[in-house]
C-alpha positions in Angstrom: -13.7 3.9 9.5 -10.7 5.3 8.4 -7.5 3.6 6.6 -4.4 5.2 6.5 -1.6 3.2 4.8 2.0 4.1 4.5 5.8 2.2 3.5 8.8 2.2 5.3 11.9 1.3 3.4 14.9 -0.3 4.7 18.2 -1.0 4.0 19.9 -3.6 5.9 23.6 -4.0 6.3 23.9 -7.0 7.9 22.6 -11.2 6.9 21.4 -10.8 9.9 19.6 -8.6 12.2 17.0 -7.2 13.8 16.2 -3.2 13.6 14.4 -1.2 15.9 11.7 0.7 13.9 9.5 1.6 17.0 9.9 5.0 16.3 9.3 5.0 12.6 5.5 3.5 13.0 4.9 5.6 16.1 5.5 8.6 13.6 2.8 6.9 11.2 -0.1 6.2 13.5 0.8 10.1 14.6 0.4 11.3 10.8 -2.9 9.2 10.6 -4.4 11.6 12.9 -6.3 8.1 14.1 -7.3 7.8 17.7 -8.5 4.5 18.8 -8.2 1.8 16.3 -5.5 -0.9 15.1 -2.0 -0.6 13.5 -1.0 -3.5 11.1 2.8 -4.0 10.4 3.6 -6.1 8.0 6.7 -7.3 6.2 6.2 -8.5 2.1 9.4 -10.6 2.1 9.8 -14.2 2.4 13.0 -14.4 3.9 12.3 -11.3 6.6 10.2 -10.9 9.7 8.8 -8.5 11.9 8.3 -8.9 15.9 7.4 -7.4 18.6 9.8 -8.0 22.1 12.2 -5.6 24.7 14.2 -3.0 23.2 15.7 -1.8 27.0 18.3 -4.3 26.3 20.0 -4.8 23.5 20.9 -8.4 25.1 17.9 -9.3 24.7 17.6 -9.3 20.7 21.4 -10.6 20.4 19.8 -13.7 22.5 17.0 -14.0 20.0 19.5 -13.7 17.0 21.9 -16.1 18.3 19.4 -18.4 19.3 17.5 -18.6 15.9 21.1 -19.1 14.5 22.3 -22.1 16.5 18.5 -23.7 15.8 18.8 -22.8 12.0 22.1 -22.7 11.1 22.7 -21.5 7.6 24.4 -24.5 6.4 22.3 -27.2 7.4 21.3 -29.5 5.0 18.5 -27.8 2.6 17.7 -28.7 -0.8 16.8 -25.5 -1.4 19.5 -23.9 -4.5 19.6 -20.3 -3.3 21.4 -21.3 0.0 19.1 -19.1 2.5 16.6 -21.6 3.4 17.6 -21.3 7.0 16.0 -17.4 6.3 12.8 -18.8 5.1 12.3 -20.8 8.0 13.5 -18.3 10.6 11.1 -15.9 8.9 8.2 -18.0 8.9 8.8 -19.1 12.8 9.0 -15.3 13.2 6.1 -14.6 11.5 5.5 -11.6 8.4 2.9 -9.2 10.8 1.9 -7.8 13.9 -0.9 -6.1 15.2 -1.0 -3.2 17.6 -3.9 -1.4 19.6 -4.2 2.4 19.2 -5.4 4.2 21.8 -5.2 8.1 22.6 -3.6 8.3 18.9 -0.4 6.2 20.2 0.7 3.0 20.0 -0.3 0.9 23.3 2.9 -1.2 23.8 4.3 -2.8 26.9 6.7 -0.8 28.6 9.7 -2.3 27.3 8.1 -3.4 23.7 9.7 -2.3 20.7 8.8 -3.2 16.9 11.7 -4.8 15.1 12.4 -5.6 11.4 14.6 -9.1 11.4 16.7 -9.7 8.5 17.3 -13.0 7.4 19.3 -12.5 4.2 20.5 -9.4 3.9 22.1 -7.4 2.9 19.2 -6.0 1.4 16.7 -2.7 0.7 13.5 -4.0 2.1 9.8 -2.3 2.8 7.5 -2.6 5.5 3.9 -1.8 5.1 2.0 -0.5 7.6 -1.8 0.2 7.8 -3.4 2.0 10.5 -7.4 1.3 10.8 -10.0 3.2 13.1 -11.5 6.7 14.1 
């Protein structure tokens, strides 16, 4: 089995958002020259996310955002001293990692899947750590 491992690193501009970086993780399962295995994307911050939903419409993650927002606003009523509790829960409820099949060397997503990085407390540089497993 190989293991080919690789960083992306981010810089967000916004508290909030989600980031389209599809593209960036198709390019590293290319690189790993791996043809049928798994690719692990996985986010080392507490008050980040990663997920896996439609990128045709941009609707579609301004839903999600606002949505996440009006459930966890960021000044409900947290003990928390920091003042971005509201990104620690919307990152857990998010979740820190995905998993995606490799087949044929690319990534075997839906047709209208995309990989997005969600920012919870940004701005902020960030890193995502991807691991691609197989033959």
């Amino acid at each position: 089995m190989k293991i080919y491992k690789r960083k992306i690193e981010i810089k967000t501009s916004s508290r909030v958002e989600f980031i389209d970086i599809t593209k960036r993780v198709l390019d590293i399962v290319k690189d790993s020259k791996i043809s049928e295995g798994i690719c692990y994307i996985f986010v080392p911050h507490t008050t980040a996310a990663v997920t896996i939903n439609e990128n045709a419409d941009r609707d579609v993650i301004r839903d999600i955002i606002s949505t996440l927002n009006n459930l966890i606003p960021q000044e409900g009523n947290f003990r928390h001293m920091e003042g971005n509790s509201d990104a620690h829960i919307k990152s857990s409820l998010i979740g820190i990692s995905v998993e995606v099949s490799v087949a044929g060397g690319i990534l075997e997503l839906g047709t209208w899947q995309g990989i997005f990085f969600c920012e919870f407390d940004g701005p902020r540089n960030r890193e995502i750590w991807i691991k691609v497993l197989g033959e």
